[in-house]
C-alpha positions as CSV (number, residue, x, y, z in Angstrom):
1,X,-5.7,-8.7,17.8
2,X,-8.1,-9.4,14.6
3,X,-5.6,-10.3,11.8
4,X,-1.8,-11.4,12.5
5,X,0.5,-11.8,9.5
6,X,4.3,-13.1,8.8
7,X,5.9,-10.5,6.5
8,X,8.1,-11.7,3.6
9,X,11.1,-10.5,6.1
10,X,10.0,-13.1,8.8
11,X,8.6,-10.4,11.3
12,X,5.0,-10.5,12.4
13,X,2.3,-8.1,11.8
14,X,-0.4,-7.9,13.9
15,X,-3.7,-5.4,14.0
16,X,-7.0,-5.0,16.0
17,X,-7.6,-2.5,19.1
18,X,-6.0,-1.3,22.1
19,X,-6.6,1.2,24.7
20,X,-4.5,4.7,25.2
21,X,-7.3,5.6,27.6
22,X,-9.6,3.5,30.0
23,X,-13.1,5.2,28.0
24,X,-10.9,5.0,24.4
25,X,-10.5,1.9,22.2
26,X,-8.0,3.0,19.1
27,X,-7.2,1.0,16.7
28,X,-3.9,-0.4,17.2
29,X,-0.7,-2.2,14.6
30,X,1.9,-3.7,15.9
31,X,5.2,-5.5,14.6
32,X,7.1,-8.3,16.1
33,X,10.6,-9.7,15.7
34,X,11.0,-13.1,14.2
35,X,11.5,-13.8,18.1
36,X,8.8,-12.6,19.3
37,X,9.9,-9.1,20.9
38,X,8.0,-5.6,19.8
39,X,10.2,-4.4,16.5
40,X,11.3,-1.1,18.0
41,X,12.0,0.3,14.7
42,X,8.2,0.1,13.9
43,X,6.3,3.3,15.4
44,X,6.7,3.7,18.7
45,X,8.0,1.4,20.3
46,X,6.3,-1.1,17.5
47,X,3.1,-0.3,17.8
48,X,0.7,2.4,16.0
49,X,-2.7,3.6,17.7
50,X,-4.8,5.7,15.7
51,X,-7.5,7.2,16.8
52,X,-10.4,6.9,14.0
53,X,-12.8,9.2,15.8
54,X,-15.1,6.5,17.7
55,X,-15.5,5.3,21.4
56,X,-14.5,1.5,19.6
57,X,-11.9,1.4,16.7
58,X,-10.0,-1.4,15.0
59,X,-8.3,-2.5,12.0
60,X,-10.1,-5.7,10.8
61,X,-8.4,-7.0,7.6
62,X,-4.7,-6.0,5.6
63,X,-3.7,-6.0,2.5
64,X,-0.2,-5.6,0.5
65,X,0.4,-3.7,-2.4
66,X,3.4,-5.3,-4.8
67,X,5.7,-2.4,-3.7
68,X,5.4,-4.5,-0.2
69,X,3.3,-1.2,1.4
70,X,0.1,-2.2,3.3
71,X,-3.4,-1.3,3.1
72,X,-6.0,-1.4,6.5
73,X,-9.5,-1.8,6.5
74,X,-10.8,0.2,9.4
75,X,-13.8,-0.1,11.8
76,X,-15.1,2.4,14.2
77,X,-18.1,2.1,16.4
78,X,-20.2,4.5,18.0
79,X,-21.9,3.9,21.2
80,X,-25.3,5.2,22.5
81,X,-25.1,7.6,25.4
């Protein structure tokens, strides 16, 4: 995870990179309970992954609009064959 977040609602935002596929880093958001479990009700299963079209993608930084809606920055990296 690159940026984690506490939402005004006590849950916990998180973002970065994960992997669908063992050649495929997408970039990945995820939501947790003020417990600490995956918020089911966000996604799938409360995660996101997003393929941004590189071998190496990520979310690197958040930010939220008044109308409590969020905004990503996005990194994807390319990688020399």
């Amino acid at each position: 995870m690159r940026n984690v977040t506490v939402l005004a609602d006590g849950r916990i935002l998180a973002i970065g990179s994960g992997k669908k596929t063992a050649t495929n880093i997408d970039a990945m958001i995820a939501v947790f309970t003020r417990d600490g479990q995956l918020d089911k009700a966000f996604g799938t299963e409360g995660n996101i992954i997003s393929d941004l079209g590189g071998p190496a993608d990520a979310w690197y930084g958040v930010a939220f609009t008044p109308d409590k809606k969020f905004i990503l920055l996005s990194s994807e990296a390319s990688c020399p064959s």
